[in-house]
Structure formats: C-alpha cells, structure tokens
C-alpha positions in Angstrom: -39.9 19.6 5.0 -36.8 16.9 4.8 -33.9 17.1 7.1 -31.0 18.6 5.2 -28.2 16.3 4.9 -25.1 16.5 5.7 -22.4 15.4 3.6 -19.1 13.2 4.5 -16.4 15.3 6.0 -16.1 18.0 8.3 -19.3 20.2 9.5 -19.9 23.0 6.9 -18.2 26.2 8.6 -21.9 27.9 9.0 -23.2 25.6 10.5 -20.5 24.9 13.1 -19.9 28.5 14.3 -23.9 28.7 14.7 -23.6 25.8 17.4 -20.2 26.6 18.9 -21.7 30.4 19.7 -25.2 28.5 20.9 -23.2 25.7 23.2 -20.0 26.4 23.8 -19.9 30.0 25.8 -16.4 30.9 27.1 -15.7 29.5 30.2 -13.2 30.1 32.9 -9.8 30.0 32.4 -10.0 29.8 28.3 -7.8 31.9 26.7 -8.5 30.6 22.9 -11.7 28.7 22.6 -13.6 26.8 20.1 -13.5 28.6 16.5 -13.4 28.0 12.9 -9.8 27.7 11.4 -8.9 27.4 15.6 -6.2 24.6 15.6 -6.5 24.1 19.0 -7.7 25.0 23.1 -5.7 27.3 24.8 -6.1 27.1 28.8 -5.3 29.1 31.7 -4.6 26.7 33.9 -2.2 28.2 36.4 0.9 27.0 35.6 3.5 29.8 36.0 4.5 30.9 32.5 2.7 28.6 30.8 -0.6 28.0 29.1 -2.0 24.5 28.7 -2.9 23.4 24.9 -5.8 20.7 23.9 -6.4 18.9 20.7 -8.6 16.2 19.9 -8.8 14.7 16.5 -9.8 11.2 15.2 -8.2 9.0 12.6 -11.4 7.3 10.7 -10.1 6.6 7.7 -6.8 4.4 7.3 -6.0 1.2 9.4 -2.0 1.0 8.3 0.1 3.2 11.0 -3.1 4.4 12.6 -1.8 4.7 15.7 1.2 6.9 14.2 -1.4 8.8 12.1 -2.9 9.9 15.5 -0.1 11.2 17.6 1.6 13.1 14.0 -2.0 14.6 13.6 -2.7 15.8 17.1 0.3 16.8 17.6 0.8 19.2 14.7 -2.3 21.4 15.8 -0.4 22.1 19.1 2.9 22.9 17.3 0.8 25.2 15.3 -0.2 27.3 18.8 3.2 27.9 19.2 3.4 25.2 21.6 5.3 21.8 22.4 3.1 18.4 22.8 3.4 16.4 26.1 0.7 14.5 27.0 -1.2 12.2 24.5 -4.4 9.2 25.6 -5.9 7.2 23.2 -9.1 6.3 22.4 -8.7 3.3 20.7 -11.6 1.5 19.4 -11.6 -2.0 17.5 -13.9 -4.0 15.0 -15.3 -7.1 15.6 -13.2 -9.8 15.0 -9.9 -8.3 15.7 -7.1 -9.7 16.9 -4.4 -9.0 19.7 -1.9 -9.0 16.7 -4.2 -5.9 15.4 -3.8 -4.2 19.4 -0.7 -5.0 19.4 0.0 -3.0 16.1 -2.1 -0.3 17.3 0.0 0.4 20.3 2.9 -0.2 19.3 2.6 2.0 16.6 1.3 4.8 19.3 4.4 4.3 21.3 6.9 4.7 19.3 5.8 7.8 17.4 5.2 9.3 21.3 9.1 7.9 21.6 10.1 10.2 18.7 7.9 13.2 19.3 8.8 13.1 23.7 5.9 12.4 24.3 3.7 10.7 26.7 1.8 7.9 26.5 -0.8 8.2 29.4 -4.1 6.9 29.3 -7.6 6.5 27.4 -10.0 4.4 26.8 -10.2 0.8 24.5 -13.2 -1.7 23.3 -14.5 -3.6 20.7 -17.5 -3.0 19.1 -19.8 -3.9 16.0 -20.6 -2.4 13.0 -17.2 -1.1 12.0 -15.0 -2.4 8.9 -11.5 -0.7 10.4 -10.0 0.1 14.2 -10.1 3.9 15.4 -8.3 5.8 17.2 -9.5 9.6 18.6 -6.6 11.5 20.1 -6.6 14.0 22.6 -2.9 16.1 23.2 -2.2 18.1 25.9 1.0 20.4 25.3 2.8 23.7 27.1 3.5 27.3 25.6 4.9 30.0 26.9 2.4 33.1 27.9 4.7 34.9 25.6 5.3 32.2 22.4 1.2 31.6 21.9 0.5 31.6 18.1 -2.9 31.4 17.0 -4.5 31.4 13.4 -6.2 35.1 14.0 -3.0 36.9 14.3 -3.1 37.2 10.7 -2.7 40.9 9.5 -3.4 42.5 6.0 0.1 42.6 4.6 1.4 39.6 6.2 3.2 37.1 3.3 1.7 34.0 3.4 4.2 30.9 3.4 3.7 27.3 2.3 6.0 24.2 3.3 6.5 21.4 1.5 3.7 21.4 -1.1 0.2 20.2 -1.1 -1.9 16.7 -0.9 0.9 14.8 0.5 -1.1 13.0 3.1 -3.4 12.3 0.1 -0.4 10.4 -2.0 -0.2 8.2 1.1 -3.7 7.7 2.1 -4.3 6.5 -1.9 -1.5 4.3 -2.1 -1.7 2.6 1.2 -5.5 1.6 0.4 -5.0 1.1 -3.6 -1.9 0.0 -3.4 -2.3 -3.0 -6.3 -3.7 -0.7 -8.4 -1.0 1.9 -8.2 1.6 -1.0 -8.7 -0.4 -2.3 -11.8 -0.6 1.2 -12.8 3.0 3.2 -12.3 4.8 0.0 -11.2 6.5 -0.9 -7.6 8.4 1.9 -7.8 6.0 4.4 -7.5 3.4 3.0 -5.3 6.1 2.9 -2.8 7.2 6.2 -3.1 3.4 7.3 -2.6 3.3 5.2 0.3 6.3 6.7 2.1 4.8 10.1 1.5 3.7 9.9 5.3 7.7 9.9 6.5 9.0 11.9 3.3 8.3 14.8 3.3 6.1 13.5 6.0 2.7 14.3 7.5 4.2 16.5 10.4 4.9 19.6 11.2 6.3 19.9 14.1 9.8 21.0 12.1 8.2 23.1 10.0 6.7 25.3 12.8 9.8 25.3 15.2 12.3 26.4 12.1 9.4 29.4 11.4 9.1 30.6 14.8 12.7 30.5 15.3 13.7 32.4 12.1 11.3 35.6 12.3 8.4 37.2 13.6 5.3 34.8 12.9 1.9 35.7 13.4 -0.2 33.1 12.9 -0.4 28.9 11.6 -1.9 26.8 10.3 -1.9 23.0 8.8 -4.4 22.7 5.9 -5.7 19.1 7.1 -9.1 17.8 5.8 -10.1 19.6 2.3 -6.9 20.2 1.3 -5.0 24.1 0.7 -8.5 25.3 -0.1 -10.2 24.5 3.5 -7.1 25.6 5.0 -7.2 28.9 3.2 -10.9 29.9 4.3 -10.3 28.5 8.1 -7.5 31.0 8.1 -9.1 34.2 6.9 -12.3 33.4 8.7 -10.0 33.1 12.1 -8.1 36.0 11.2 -10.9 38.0 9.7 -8.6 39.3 6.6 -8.6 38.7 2.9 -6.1 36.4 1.1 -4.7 36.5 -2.6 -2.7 33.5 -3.9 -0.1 33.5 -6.4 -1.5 29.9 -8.1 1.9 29.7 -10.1 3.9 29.8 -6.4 2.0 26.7 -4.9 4.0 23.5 -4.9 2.1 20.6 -6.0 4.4 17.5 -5.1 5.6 15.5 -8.4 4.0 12.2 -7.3 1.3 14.1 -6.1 0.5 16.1 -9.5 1.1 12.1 -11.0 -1.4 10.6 -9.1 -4.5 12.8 -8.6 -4.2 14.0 -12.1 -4.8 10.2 -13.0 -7.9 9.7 -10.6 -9.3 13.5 -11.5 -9.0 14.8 -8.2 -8.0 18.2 -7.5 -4.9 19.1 -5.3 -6.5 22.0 -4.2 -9.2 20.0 -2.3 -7.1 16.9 -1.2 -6.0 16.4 2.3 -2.7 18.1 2.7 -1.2 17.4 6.5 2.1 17.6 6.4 2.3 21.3 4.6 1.8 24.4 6.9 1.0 27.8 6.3 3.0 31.0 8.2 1.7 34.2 8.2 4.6 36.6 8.8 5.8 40.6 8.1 7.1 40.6 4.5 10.6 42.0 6.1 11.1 38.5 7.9 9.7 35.8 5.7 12.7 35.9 2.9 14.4 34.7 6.7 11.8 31.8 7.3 11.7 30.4 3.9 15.8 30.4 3.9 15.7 28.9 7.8 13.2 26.3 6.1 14.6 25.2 3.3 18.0 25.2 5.5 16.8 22.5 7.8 15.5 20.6 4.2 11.9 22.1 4.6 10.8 23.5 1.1 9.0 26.7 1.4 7.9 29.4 -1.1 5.5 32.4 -0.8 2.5 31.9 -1.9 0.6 35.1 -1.8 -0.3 37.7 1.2 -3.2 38.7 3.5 -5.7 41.6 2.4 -7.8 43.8 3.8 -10.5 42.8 1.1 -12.4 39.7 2.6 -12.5 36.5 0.8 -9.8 33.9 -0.2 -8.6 34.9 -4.2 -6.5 33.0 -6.7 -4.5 34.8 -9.2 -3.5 32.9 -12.7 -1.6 34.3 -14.7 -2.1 38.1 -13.0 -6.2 37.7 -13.6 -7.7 37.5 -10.3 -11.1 34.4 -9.4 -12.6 32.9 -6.4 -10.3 30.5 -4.7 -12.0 27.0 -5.6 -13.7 25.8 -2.5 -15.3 22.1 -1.8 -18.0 20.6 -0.5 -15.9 17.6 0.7 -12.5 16.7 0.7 -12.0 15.6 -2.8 -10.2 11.9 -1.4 -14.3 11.6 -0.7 -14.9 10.7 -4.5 -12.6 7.5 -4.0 -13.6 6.8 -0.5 -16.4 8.1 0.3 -16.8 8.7 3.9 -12.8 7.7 4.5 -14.8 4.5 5.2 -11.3 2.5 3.9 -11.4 -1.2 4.2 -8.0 -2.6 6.6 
C-alpha cells in the first residue's frame, strides 16, 4: 500500500494531535503545551509573577522583508497569550550564491523590526547551503506574562462574541504583490500593486495593537491570529482548542477592498488565504460593544462576526440559512505558489 502524501502547508490537524499525544507528553514546568489552534508554549519557569512564553515559526515563502516577516510573525503568537515579546534568535539560512548584500538585508531587516517591537536581538544560528532558490529565516520568541494576564485560545466559552480586526487575507495582498509584482502593475496599474505591497505595514501583518487595545478594553477570553489557511483554519484551530461550536455571520466579515480586487481576479478564496495581521477575540457579549469601540479608537477596525456554541463544528450563516464553514486542504496562496516555494 503507497505512503499517503502529504500536501504543501501545515500538517492536517488529525494527524498532528495523533503525534503530539504520542511524542510530546507534558513535561515539567509546562503550563500550556503543544495543541492544535495552541499559539504558543507557556512555561513555568520560576520567575516570580511571571510565566515564560515560546514560539517558533519559519518564514519559507517570501525573500523581500523576511527578516521583518519573522520577528512580526513570532511575535504576534506571544501577544496572543496575553503576553509581551522579549527575546528573539534567528535561524537564518541562505542559498547558494548569496551575497553579503543579501545578509546584510537579512539583518538589518531583523534589527530594526526588534528596534520597534523592544525587542532583543540575541542569538541563533546562520549557514549557507544548497538546494534552496530563497534565504530562510525560523524564529524562535521568548516573551513574559503575568500568572494573572495568560490568555490562551481554549478559554473560549459558548456565548462568547467572536471579534474580527482588520479584515481578512491581508498578508495574502502583500505576499501576491511582492512576488507578482509586474503582473499586478500590467494589470491594475502602479497604483495598486503598491498599495497591495504595503499591505504588510497598512493595516499591517501585526497584532501586537490589536491584542493590547482588546485586553485592555474588556474581559477577553481567548485569541487568536488566523495565519496559514486563512479565517477558515483559524476558525477550526479555535473551536478545536476551545472545544465549543462557532456560527459566523458571513455578511459581518471584512474582506479588505484590495483584497476582495485581487483574489477575485486570481479565483482564490479569502476564506482560505493567509490572513496575519487580523485577529480573533473571544469575549462576554456585555464587554465586546467596549473592545470593538477601544479598537477602532486606536484606528483598529473590528466588527462581530458571530459567537461561540455549544453545538460543535465551525458554521456559516448567509443570508440567515445556516452551511458548513468552507474548510481547505491548503492555504489557497498554494494554487499560485505552490509550496510558498517563491523565487527572490
């Protein structure tokens, strides 16, 4: 019998819980381990008030601001703890035949988005090797939250609102028009492919605002940032960590202008499309009218999009008829890119 296959993107959720409860066994000192929709590690590690947060993620898939890409990313998992990000080290790895212009790039790019986001710069590991087409860069954040701030994606309850910033696939509009930009200029014209581009400062890929405004305006439960596979993966990660339902309002979701432009054009669905950059808040209905208004205060647009349920699964309602919430196989950007593998 063949070897089943396993397709670009991140593990299927089955088969990743199956080997995290076969190899990964609590161990001492974890307070949030390992888990599906999990955002990030939560640590005992003796510090007096404090727990210690860990994120890795990688960046395989862009060469332009990579090195930005990687702190914003990282970063944004441990704001959605709850927590502040501190401590970042780089593993930064490099095709054949590039040059110290393309290091230089690299870490100067890491720098400066630590510079914004306080924090630290403070080790890894860097090499060259063959058989890639593009540099990357795998992150690994260390932050701080307090025993009594920790946030985590199961704290979801039935009757919780659900709360989206921003709008959806804007890390899509810049990953499309950084590697296509010519033909999104022959397209729509200069204009446009810039605005796509600049997606990734406005509205911007982090969240790190978005989560701090939240937290600070009402009672939140639990967060999330729908990364790889768009709203939809981000939607099933949450009600599989919180073990609860979810309904969506499909009318209530914000798909950006440029956004709704572009992926209409190359038939990919908004739904599916990486979507860093938005964040979902699950908070008592009585407090969330106060989170969207402290949102959209500090510039942040937010809207509720629907609520948590008792019933399992993930629904969306059109036009008050209630389906399936469309899930994917693969983030849909994979139709254009395949595995991400983007040329520089």
């Amino acid at each position: 019998m063949a070897e089943k296959m396993l397709r670009p993107g991140k593990l299927p959720n089955d088969l990743l819980a199956r080997m995290l409860a076969k190899y990964a066994p609590p161990g001492e000192g974890v307070v949030v381990g390992p888990g599906i929709g999990v955002d990030a590690a939560v640590i005992d590690a003796g510090m007096p008030g404090e727990y210690l947060i860990a994120k890795t993620d990688p960046i395989t898939f862009l060469a332009s601001d990579i090195g930005r890409y990687a702190i914003i990313i990282n970063a944004n998992d441990v704001a959605c703890m709850g927590g502040k990000p501190r401590w970042f080290s780089a593993c930064v790895i490099l095709p054949e035949g590039a040059t110290e212009a393309l290091a230089e790039e690299i870490f100067g790019s890491l720098s400066s988005a630590c510079k914004e986001l306080g924090v630290s710069l403070v080790g890894g590991h860097t090499e060259i090797t063959h058989g890639l087409d593009r540099p990357l860069v795998v992150g690994h954040m260390l932050g701080t939250v307090g025993k009594d701030k920790l946030i985590t994606a199961a704290g979801a309850r039935p009757g919780d609102a659900l709360i989206l910033t921003k709008g959806i696939a804007i890390e899509a509009v810049s990953v499309i028009a950084r590697v296509r930009e010519a033909e999104l200029v022959n397209k729509f014209g200069a204009r446009f492919a810039a605005r796509c581009s600049d997606y990734f400062r406005d509205p911007g890929i982090s969240v790190l605002k978005d989560a701090e405004t939240a937290t600070g305006a009402g009672a939140v439960h639990a967060m999330h940032d729908p990364t790889e596979g768009g709203l939809s993966g981000g939607l099933y990660e949450l009600a599989e960590a919180s073990g609860t339902g979810i309904e969506v309002i499909a009318e209530n979701i914000r798909v950006l202008p440029e956004a709704e432009r572009l992926l209409g054009h190359l038939s990919l669905d908004p739904l599916g499309s990486i979507a860093s950059g938005a964040l979902l808040v699950a908070a008592p209905p009585a407090d969330a009218e106060n989170i969207v208004s402290a949102l959209e205060g500090e510039g942040i647009g937010a809207s509720v999009i629907g609520a948590f349920t008792e019933e399992k699964g993930v629904r969306l309602v059109r036009a008050g008829r209630a389906e399936k919430f469309p899930r994917f196989a693969a983030d849909e950007l994979t139709k254009l890119f395949g595995d991400f593998k983007t040329a520089p």
